[in-house]
C-alpha positions in Angstrom: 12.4 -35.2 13.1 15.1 -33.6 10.9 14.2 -29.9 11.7 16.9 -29.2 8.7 13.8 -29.7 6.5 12.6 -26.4 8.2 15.5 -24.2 9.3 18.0 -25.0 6.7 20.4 -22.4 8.2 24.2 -22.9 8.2 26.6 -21.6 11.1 28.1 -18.8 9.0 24.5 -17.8 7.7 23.7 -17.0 11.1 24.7 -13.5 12.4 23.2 -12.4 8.8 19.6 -13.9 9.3 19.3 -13.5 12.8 20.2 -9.4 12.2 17.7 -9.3 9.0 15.4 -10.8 10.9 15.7 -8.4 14.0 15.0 -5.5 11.6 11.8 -7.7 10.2 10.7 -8.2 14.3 10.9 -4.0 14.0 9.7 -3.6 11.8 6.8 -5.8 11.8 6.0 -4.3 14.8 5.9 -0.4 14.1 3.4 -1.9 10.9 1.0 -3.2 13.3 1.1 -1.1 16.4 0.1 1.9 14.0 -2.2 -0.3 12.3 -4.1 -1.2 14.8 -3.7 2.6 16.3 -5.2 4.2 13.5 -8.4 1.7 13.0 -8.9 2.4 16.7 -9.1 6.6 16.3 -10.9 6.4 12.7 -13.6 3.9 13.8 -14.2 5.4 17.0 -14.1 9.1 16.3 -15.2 9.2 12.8 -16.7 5.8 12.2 -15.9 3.0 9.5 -17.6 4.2 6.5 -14.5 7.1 6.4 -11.7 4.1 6.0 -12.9 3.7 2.1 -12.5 7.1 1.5 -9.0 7.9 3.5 -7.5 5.2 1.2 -9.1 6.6 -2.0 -8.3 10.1 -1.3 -5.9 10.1 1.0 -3.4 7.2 1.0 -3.6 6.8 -2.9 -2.4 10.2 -3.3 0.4 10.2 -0.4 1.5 6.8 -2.0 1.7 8.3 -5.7 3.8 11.4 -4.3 6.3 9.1 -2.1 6.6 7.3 -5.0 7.6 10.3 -7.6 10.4 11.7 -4.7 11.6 8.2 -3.8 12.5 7.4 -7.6 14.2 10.6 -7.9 16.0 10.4 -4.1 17.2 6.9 -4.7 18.8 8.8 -8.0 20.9 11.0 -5.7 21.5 9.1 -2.3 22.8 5.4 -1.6 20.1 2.9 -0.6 21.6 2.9 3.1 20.8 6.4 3.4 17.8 6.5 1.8 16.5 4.0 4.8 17.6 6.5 7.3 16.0 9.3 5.4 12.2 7.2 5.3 12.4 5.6 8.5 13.2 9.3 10.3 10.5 11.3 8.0 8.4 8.7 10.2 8.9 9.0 13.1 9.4 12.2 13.2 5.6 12.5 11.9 4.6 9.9 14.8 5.9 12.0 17.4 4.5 15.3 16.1 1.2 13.6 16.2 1.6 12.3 19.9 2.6 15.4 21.6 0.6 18.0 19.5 -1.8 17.2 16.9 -3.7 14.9 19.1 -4.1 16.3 22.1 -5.3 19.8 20.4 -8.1 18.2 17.6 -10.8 20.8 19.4 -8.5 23.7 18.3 -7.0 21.8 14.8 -10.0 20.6 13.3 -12.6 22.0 10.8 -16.3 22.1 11.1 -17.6 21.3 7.5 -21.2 20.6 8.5 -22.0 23.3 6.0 -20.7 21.8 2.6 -21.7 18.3 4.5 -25.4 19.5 3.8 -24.8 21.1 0.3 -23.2 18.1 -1.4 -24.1 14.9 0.6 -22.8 13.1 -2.0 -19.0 14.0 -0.3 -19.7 13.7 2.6 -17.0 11.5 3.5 -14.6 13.6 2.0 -15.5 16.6 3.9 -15.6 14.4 7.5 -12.2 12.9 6.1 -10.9 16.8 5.7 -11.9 18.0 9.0 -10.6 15.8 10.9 -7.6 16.2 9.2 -4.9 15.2 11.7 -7.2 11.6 12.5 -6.8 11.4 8.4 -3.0 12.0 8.1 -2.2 9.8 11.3 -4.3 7.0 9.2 -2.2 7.3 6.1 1.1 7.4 7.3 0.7 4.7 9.2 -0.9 2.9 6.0 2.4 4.4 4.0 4.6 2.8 6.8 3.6 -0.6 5.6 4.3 0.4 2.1 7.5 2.0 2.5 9.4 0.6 5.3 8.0 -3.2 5.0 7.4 -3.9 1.2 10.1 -1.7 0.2 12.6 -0.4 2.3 13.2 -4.0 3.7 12.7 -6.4 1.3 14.8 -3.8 -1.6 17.3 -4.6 1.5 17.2 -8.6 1.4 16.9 -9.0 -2.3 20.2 -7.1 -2.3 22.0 -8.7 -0.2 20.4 -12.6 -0.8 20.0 -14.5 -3.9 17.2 -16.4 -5.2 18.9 -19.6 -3.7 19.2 -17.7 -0.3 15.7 -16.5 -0.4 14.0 -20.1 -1.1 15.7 -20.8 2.5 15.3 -17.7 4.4 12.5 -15.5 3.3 9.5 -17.6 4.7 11.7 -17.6 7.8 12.2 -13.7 7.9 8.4 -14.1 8.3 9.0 -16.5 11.1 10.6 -14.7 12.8 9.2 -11.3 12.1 5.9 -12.5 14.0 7.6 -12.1 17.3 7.0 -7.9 16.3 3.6 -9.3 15.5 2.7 -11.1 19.0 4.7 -7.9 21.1 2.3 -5.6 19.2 -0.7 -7.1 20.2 0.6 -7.7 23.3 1.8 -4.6 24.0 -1.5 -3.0 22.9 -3.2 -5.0 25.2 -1.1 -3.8 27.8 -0.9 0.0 26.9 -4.8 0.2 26.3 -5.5 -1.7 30.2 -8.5 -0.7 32.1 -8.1 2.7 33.9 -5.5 4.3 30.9 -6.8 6.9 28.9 -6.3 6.5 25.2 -4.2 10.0 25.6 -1.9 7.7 27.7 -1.9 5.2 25.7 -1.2 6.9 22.6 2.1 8.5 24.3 2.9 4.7 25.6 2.6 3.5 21.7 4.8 6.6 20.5 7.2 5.7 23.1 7.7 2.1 22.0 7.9 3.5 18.0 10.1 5.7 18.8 12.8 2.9 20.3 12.0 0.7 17.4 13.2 3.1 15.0 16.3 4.1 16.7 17.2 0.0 16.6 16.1 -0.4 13.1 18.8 2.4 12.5 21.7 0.5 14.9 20.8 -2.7 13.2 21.2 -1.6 9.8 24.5 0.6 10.6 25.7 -3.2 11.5 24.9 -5.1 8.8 26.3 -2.7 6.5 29.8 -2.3 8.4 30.3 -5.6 9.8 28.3 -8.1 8.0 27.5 -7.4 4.5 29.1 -4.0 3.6 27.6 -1.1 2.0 28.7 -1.3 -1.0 26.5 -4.7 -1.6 23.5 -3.0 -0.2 23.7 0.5 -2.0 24.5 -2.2 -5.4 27.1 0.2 -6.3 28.9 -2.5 -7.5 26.5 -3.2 -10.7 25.6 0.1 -11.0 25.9 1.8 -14.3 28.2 5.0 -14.4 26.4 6.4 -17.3 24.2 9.5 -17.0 21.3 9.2 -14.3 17.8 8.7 -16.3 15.5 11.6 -15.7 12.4 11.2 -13.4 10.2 10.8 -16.7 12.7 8.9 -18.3 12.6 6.5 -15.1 9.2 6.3 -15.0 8.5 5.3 -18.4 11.2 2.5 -18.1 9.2 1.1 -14.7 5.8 1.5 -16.4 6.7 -0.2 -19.5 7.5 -3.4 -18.0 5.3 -6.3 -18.3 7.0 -8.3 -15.8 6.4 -5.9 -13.2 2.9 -4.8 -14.2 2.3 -8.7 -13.3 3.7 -8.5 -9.8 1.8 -5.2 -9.2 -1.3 -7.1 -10.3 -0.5 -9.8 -7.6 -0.4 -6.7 -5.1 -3.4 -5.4 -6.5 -5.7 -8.3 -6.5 -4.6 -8.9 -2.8 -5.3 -5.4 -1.7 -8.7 -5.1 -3.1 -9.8 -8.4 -2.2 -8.7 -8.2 1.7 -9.6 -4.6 1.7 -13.3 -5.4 0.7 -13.6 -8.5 3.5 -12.2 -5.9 6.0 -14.5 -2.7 5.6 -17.3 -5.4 6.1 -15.4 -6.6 8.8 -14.4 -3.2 10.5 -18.0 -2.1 10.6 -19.2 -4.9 12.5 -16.2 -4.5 14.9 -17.5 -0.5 15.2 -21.0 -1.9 16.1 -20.0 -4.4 19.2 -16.9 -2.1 20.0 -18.0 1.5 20.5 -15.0 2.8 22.4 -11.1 2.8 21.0 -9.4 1.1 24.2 -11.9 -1.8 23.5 -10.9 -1.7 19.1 -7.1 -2.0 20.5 -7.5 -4.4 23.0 -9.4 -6.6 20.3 -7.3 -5.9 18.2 -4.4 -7.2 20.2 -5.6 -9.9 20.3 -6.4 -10.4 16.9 -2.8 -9.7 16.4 -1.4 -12.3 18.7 -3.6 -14.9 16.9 -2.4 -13.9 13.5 1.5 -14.1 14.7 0.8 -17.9 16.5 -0.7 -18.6 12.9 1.8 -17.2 11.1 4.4 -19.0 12.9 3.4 -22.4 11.7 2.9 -21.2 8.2 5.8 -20.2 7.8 7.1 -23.5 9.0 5.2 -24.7 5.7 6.4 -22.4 4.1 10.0 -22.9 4.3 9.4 -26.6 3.6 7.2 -25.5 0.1 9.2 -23.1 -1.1 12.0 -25.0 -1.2 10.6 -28.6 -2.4 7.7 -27.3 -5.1 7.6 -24.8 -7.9 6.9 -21.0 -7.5 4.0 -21.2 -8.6 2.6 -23.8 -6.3 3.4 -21.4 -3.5 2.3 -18.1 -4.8 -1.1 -19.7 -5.8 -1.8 -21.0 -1.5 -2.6 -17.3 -0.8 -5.5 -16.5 -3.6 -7.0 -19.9 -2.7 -7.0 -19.6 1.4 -8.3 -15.9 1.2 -11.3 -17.2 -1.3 -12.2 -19.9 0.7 -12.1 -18.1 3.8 -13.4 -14.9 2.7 -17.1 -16.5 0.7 -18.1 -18.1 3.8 -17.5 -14.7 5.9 -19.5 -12.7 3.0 -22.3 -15.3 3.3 -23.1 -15.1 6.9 -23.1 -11.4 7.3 -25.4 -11.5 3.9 -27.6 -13.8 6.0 -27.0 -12.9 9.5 -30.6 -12.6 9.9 -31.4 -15.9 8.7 -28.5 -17.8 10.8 -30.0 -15.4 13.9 -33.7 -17.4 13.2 -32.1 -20.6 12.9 -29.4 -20.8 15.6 -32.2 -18.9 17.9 -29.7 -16.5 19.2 -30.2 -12.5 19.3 -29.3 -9.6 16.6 -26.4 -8.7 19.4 -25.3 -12.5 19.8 -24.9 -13.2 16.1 -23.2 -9.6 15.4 -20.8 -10.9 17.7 -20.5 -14.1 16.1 -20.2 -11.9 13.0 -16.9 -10.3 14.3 -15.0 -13.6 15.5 -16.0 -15.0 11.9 -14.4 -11.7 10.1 -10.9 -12.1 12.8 -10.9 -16.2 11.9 -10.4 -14.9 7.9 -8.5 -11.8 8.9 -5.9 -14.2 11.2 -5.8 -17.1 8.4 -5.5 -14.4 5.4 -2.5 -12.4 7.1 -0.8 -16.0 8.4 -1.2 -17.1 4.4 0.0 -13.6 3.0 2.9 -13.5 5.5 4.2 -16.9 5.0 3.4 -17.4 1.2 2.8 -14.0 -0.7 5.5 -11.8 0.6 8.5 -14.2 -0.2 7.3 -15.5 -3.6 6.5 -11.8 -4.3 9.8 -11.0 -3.2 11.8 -13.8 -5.0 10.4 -12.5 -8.2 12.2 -9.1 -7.7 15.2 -10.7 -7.7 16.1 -11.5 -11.2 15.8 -8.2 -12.3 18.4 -5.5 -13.0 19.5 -2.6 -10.2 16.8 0.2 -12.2 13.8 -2.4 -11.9 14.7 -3.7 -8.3 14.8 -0.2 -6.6 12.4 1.8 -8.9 9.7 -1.0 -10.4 9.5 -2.2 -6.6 8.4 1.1 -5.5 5.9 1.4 -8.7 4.4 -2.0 -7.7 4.8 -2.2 -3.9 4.2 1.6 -2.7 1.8 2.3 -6.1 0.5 -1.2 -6.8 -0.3 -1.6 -2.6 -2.4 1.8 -2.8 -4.1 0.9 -6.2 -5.2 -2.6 -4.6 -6.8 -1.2 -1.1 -7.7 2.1 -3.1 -9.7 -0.1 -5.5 -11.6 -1.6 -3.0 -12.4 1.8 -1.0 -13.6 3.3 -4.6 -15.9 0.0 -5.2 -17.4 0.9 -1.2 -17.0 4.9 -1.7 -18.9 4.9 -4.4 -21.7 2.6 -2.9 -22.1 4.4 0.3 -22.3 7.9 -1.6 -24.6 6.9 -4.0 -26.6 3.9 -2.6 -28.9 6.0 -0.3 -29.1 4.6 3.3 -26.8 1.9 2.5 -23.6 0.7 4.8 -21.0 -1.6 4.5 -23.0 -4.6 6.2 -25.9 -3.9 4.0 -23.4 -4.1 0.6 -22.2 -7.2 1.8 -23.6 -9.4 -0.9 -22.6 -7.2 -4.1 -19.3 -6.6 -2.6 -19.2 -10.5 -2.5 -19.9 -11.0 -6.4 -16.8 -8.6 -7.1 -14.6 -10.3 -4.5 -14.9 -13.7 -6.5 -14.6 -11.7 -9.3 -11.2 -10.2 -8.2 -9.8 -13.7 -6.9 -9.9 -15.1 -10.5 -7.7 -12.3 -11.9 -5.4 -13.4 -9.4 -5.1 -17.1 -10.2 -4.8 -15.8 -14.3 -1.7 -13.0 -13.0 0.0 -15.7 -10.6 -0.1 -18.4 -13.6 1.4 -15.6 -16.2 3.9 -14.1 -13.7 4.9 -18.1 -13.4 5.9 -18.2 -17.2 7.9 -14.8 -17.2 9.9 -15.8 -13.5 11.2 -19.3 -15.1 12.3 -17.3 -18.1 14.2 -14.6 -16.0 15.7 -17.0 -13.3 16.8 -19.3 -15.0 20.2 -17.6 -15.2 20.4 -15.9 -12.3 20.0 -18.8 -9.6 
């Protein structure tokens, strides 16, 4: 077997990819450790229902305001500072919440029972307000994702690879970025064992953050002094020594763009469409797993599955991206996640009819419900981190420095927001309005839009094919 065909990686490319990737492995883990920390104190304390509203009115708002300082920092400090700047602000955040917002919640948080009662209709607004230190542990690690995966790292790679060096190296980035995957679920399996308290385990997960940022730092102090330099990953070489646009100015440059309202589309479609299989998904989880040790240690496992999955995509991957079109590998992900997310909508829409037929219990076939949601969950994320993120990526890299820096923010940290916003709006409004109603009862209209939303992503993916062959063609 000519492994070449996979790992097409030459001696001197070496020290370069193995360092990038180390940062991925970083930073792939901080992503999920916090991801799966925060579904575990939401669901449990708070419940499910509150996810759709913490990303409408909470993470959508953070995101828009990280967004307006980051395109005015970047203005004023190098890209290599700028990292150290985000990566700091969180963990700074994640250790503030460890040693002193969480273990004082009785004293911290509001009782809104009150205005609860007056206007029902926001009531998950008020519950997300007073348990306010819950709600901003949630979105930063949802703005962790945003800012330190989609765009702190990959603004880092499409600096310092070109589109040539990305058809060999970003599906393996994802490779190898799944070992951060596997130690997170493994770790959180570990850190949540019987006998801990979730106290303990939260200061065992700070803990681990904590050295993970402090390498992310090292490695990229590295790769800029002794690999790359820091004058290719600040760009300063191509960058203009005109006057500095205004914010506004910037802004309107970013928004104006057709090419990257396509790409944020792409984002967009894929937020709302995973976001509306997960609440689904999360509530069942909620149901069969009351406490939070048992959410983390599920979802550890979930996790692990996702990286061993992930690690053979991306084996595909490699081989795709490098042998067919763009297209051809941009379109894998809308057609896996439509194809594993109808059946998953269809039996939780007729859970009670599978229950009669299979001659099992409610419990039993809940459960069943659950391992069906983490089979789509596992396949989406393997498809999205092996196929999506480097064809996403690879389209940035055509562009000029303003577009790079400041339209991957508007579509990554903006777009990202907009796509899981969009589908906590779509289950906000339902749950406020639909009286009675939860996320497993919505199951079947919240299908009808999910199809609905996987077509617009087969029209963007086709368009955003016409406009990448146009831009590239030059620039290879």
């Amino acid at each position: 077997m000519n492994f070449k065909k996979f790992i097409p990686i030459q001696a001197h490319e070496l020290p370069k990819f193995l360092l990038t990737s180390f940062m991925m492995v970083l930073t792939l883990y901080i992503y999920s450790i916090v991801r799966n920390a925060k579904d575990a104190i939401i669901i449990s304390n708070v419940g499910a229902e509150l996810i759709s509203t913490l990303k409408l009115f909470g993470v959508l708002p953070f995101a828009i305001i990280f967004m307006v300082a980051y395109t005015k920092i970047i203005d004023y400090l190098n890209r290599v500072t700028t990292y150290h700047v985000v990566n700091w602000f969180f963990m700074s955040f994640f250790i503030v919440f460890d040693l002193f917002l969480y273990p004082n919640t009785h004293l911290i948080h509001f009782d809104l029972s009150n205005m609860i009662t007056k206007l029902p209709a926001l009531k998950y607004f008020f519950v997300m307000v007073e348990n306010w230190s819950y709600s901003l542990f949630y979105i930063m690690s949802e703005l962790w994702g945003s800012m330190m995966l989609s765009l702190m790292f990959w603004q880092l790679a499409n600096q310092i690879y070109s589109i040539t060096d990305a058809k060999k190296f970003y599906s393996l980035f994802g490779f190898v970025g799944q070992i951060g995957l596997f130690s997170a679920g493994s770790f959180m399996m570990l850190f949540t064992k019987t006998g801990t308290t979730w106290q303990t385990s939260l200061h065992y997960i700070t803990s681990s953050i904590l050295l993970s940022g402090i390498l992310l730092s090292i490695a990229l102090f590295v790769l800029g002094n002794y690999l790359v330099g820091n004058d290719t990953i600040n760009g300063t070489q191509t960058k203009s020594k005109k006057k500095k646009p205004g914010l506004v100015e910037s802004l309107k440059y970013v928004f104006s763009s057709k090419y990257i309202g396509l790409i944020a589309l792409l984002v967009i479609c894929y937020g709302i469409s995973i976001n509306l299989v997960e609440g689904v998904w999360k509530k069942l989880i909620q149901i069969v797993y009351p406490d939070p040790k048992d959410i983390s240690n599920f979802g550890g496992k979930v996790q692990m599955y996702t990286a061993l999955a992930t690690f053979t995509a991306m084996l595909a991957s490699s081989f795709v991206l490098r042998i067919f079109s763009w297209r051809t590998a941009a379109i894998i992900t809308p057609i896996i996640i439509l194809i594993t997310g109808v059946p998953f909508f269809i039996f939780v829409s007729y859970k009670g009819w599978f229950a009669n037929t299979l001659d099992v219990t409610s419990t039993t076939i809940l459960f069943f419900a659950v391992i069906f949601g983490a089979t789509q969950n596992v396949l989406s994320k393997a498809i999205k981190y092996s196929f999506f993120d480097p064809t996403k990526e690879m389209a940035y890299i055509p562009l000029d420095e303003e577009l790079k820096a400041k339209g991957k923010a508007a579509a990554d940290v903006i777009g990202g927001r907009l796509g899981k916003s969009g589908g906590a709006i779509i289950q906000w409004s339902m749950l406020s309005f639909i009286t009675g109603s939860t996320l497993v009862s919505l199951a079947p209209i919240l299908s009808i839009i999910f199809v609905i939303v996987m077509c617009i992503w087969f029209i963007a993916v086709i368009k955003l094919n016409k406009e990448f062959k146009i831009k590239s063609s030059g620039s290879n």
